[in-house]
Structure formats: structure tokens, C-alpha cells
C-alpha positions in Angstrom: 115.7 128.8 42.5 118.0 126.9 44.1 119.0 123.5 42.2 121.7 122.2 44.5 121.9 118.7 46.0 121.4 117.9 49.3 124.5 117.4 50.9 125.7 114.1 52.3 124.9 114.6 56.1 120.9 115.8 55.0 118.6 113.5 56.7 117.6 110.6 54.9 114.3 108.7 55.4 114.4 105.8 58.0 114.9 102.3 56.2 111.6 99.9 56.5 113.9 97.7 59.1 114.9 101.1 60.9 111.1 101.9 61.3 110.5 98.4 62.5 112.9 98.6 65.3 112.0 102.0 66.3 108.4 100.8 66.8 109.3 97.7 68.8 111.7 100.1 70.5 108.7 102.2 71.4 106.4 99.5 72.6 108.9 98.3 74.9 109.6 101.9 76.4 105.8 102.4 76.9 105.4 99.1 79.0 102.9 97.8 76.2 106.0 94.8 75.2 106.3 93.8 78.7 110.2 91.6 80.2 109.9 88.3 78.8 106.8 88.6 76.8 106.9 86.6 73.5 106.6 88.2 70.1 104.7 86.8 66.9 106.6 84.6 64.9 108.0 86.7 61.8 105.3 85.6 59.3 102.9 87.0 61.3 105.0 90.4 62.6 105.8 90.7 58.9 101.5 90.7 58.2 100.7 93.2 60.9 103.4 95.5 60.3 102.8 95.4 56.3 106.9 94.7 55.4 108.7 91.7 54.3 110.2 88.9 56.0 113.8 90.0 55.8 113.2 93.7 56.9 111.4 91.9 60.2 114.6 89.7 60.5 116.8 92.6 60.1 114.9 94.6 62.9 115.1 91.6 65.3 118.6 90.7 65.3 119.4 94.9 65.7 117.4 94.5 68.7 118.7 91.7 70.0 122.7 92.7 69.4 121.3 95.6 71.8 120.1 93.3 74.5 116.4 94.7 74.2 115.3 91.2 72.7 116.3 87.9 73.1 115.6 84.9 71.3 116.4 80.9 71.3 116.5 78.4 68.0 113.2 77.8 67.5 111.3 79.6 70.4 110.9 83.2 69.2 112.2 86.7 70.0 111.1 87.5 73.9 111.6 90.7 75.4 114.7 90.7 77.4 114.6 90.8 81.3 115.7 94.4 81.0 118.5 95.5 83.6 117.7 92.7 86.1 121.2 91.6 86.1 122.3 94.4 87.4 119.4 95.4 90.0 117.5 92.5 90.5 119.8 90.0 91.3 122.3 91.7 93.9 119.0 92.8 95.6 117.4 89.6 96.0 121.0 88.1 97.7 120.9 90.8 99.9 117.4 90.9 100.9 118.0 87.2 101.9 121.3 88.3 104.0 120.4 91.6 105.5 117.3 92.3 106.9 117.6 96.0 107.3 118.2 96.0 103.2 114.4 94.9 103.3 113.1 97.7 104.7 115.1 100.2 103.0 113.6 98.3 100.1 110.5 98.7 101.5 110.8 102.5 102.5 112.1 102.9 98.3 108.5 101.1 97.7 106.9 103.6 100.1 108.6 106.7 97.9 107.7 105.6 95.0 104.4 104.1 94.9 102.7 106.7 97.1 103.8 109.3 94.3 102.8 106.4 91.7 99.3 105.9 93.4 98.4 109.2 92.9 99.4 109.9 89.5 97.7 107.2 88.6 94.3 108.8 90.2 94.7 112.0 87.7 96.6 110.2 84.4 94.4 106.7 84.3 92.4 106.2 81.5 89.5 103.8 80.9 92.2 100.7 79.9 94.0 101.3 83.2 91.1 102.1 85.3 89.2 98.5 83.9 93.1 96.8 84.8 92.9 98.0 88.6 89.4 97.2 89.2 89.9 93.7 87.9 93.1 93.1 90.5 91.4 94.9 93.1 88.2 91.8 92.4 90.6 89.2 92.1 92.3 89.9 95.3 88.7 90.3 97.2 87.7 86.9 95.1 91.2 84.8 96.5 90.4 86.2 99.8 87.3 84.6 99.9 88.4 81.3 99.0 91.8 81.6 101.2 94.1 81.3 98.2 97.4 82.8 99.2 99.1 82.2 95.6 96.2 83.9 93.6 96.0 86.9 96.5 99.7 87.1 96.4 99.3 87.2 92.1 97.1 89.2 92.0 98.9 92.1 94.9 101.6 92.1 92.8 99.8 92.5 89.6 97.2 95.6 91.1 101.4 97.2 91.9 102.3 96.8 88.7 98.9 98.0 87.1 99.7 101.3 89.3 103.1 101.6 87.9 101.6 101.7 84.6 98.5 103.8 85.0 100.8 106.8 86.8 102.1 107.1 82.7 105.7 107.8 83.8 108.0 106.1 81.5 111.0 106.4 84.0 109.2 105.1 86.8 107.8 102.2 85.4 110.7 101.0 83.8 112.4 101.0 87.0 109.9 99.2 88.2 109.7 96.9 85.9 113.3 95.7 86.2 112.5 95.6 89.8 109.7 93.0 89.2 111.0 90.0 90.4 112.0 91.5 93.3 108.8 92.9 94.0 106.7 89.7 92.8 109.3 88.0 95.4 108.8 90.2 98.1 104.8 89.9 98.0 104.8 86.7 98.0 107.3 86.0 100.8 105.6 88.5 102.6 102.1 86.8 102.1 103.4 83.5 102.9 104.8 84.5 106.2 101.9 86.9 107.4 99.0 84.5 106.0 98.5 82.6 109.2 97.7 85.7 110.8 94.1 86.6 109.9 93.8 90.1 111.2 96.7 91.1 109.1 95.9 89.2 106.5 92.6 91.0 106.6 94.4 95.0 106.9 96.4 94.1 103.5 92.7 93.3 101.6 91.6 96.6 103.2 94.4 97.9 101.9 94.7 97.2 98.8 91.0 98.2 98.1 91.4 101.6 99.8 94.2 101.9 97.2 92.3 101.3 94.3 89.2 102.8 95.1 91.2 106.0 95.4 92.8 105.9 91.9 89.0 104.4 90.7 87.4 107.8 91.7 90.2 109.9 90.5 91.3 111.0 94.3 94.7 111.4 94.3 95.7 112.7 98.1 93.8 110.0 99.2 95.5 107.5 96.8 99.3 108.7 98.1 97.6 108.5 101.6 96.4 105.0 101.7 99.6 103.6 99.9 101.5 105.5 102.1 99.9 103.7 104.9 99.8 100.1 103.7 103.9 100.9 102.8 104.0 101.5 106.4 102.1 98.9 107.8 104.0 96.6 105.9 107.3 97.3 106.7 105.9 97.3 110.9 104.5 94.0 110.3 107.3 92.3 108.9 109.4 94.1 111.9 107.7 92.9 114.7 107.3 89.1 112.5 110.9 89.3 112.4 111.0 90.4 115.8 109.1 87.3 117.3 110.9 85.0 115.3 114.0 86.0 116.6 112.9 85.9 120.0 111.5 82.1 119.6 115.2 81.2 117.6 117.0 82.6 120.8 114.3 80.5 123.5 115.2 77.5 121.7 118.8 77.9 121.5 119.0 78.6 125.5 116.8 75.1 125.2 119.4 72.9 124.4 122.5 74.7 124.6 123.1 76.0 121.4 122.8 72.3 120.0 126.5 72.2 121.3 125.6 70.6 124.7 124.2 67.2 125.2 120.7 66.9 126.4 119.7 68.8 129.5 117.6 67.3 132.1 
């Protein structure tokens, strides 16, 4: 029999503030504590979790030295805007500058969300599936009533319910810190293709083929028709850009560049 000690590097069991943190930790990995979503105040974290107090204090402020949390006097820990500072940000000044940065954006969206469309059509569950189908009636609902906003919300929010039904850690966490930019880019898109009812009308199509593929579990088709509203998109806002450029150039030959006085 042996009687010995363990020695001093043998694994000891994780401290009740340890286990704390690693579960936040966890929910934040998973997409289940979502960028800038607010937590319970301590008394109540402290009931759910059965621990004290302290040991939920201690787990916040390790989480927060590590920039996964972030908190203000009294307004509560939030999840942090993970990584937008360094992706989101840049991106968003460029897409503003450089047009051809916007559709390498949207060729990256293309990539990704065709493979994301149909992983979601063979890893969804019942939660994810009940998410879709409720952007996918939202969108057909703001449609209806010619709400740009809520259409716009809710595009965004059937993306993002993609990202998270494909059930790859890596991919939606990219996302995620990409969400801005995405929420940005659907609704500036929206807002400048609204006034044009048939396309208006090809993005609803769209969307629904999208979700009606990942609803049925079809995943060729769901890589397919994301695939194709990727494209479409980017040929829109091409030929958008396109015309408006042609119109800015008209009128500058108009008046002279606005460096002439007034022709006759």
C-alpha cells in the first residue's frame, strides 16, 4: 500500500470562484452569453449558481481583468464586445472608403455562410429550428407592412440565428465579433435597395428559400440558395453603385464641377 502524499504539482480541485468563471467562460464560448448582454446582478448569480456573494465577485473581476466582461459602477457586468476593436472597427472605416473592400466583404459572407447554411440544415435542433422560423415570419410580417427597420432587424437576426444553428464554435465567434459590421451592412444595404421593389422582393425570396432549406434539413439546397442571395447581393449593390456614379458624374459635367459659374 502506498501511503505517500501527493506531491505539490498533483491536481487540486478547482476553487468555487474557479468553477464560476469557467462556466461563464463556457457560456460565452457557446454563443448562449451573447457581446454586450447584461448579466444578473450578483445576488441573484450568487442564487442560481448556489455560491456566495464573494466567490461571484471574485469570478467577475477575473473575467473582467481578461477583457471577457465588462462592467460600469452601478450598471452590472455585460459581456464585452469581444475583438471588435480590432476587426470591427478598421472594417467599417474602410467599407465607408473603399468600395471594392465591400465586396470582398461580401465574397468572405458568401464563404462562410453558404458552408454555415448548410451545417445548420444537419446540426439544428428544435431551439434553433423554432429561432429561424420565427426570423424567417418576421421578415415575411415587415414585408407586408413595408417596414424597412424591422425587415432589416430581423435579416440580420435570421444570419446570426444561422451562425449559431451550424454549432461551430469558431465560426460563430468570428461572426459574432463581426456583428456590427454585418448588422451595418444589412441595413445600409436595405436602405439603399428599398426603393426598388423587385429587389426588395428577390431578398424576401431569398431569405425564405434559405430557411426553408435548413427547416427541412436540406443542406445542398441550403449552401445553394445562400450562395445565390450572396451573389445577388454583391451584383445589386454593384450595378447601385454603378448608377450612382454615373448620375454623380452627369451632374458634375452640369455645372462644371461646381467650379464654374452658371452655364446658360
Amino acid at each position: 500500500m502506498n501511503d505517500a502524499l501527493p506531491g505539490p504539482d498533483a491536481a487540486k480541485p478547482p476553487t468555487a470562484a474557479a468553477a464560476v468563471t469557467a462556466r461563464i467562460e463556457r457560456l460565452i464560448l457557446e454563443g448562449s452569453l451573447r457581446p454586450g448582454e447584461p448579466l444578473l446582478p450578483e445576488r441573484e448569480l450568487a442564487l442560481r449558481l448556489g455560491v456566495s456573494r464573494p466567490t461571484v465577485r471574485l469570478a467577475l473581476k477575473d473575467l473582467e481583468s481578461r477583457g471577457l466582461l465588462t462592467s460600469k459602477e452601478g450598471r452590472g457586468a455585460r459581456v464585452a464586445q469581444l475583438a471588435t476593436a480590432s476587426i470591427t472597427d478598421p472594417l467599417i472605416r474602410l467599407l465607408a472608403e473603399r468600395g471594392e473592400v465591400a465586396d470582398h466583404y461580401l465574397e468572405f459572407r458568401d464563404t462562410v455562410e453558404s458552408a454555415a447554411s448548410a451545417m445548420a440544415a444537419m446540426r439544428a435542433n428544435d431551439v434553433d429550428l423554432d429561432r429561424i422560423r420565427a426570423c424567417a415570419e418576421r421578415i415575411e410580417r415587415a414585408h407586408v407592412t413595408a417596414d424597412p427597420q424591422e425587415e432589416a432587424e430581423a435579416d440580420a437576426d435570421l444570419h446570426a440565428a444561422i451562425y449559431e444553428a451550424s454549432h461551430n464554435l469558431v465560426l460563430l465567434q468570428i461572426m459574432q465579433a463581426l456583428s456590427s459590421l454585418l448588422r451595418s451592412d444589412v441595413l445600409q444595404n436595405r436602405a439603399r435597395m428599398f426603393s426598388i421593389p423587385a429587389i426588395r422582393d428577390k431578398l424576401r425570396d431569398q431569405h425564405l428559400t434559405i430557411a426553408d432549406a435548413i427547416l427541412t434539413r436540406r443542406p445542398d439546397d441550403a449552401r445553394a440558395a445562400a450562395h445565390a442571395h450572396l451573389g445577388f447581393l454583391r451584383d445589386a449593390i454593384r450595378d447601385l453603385a454603378g448608377a450612382e456614379a454615373r448620375l454623380d458624374l452627369s451632374r458634375r459635367r452640369l455645372d462644371g464641377g461646381g467650379l464654374t459659374t452658371p452655364r446658360d
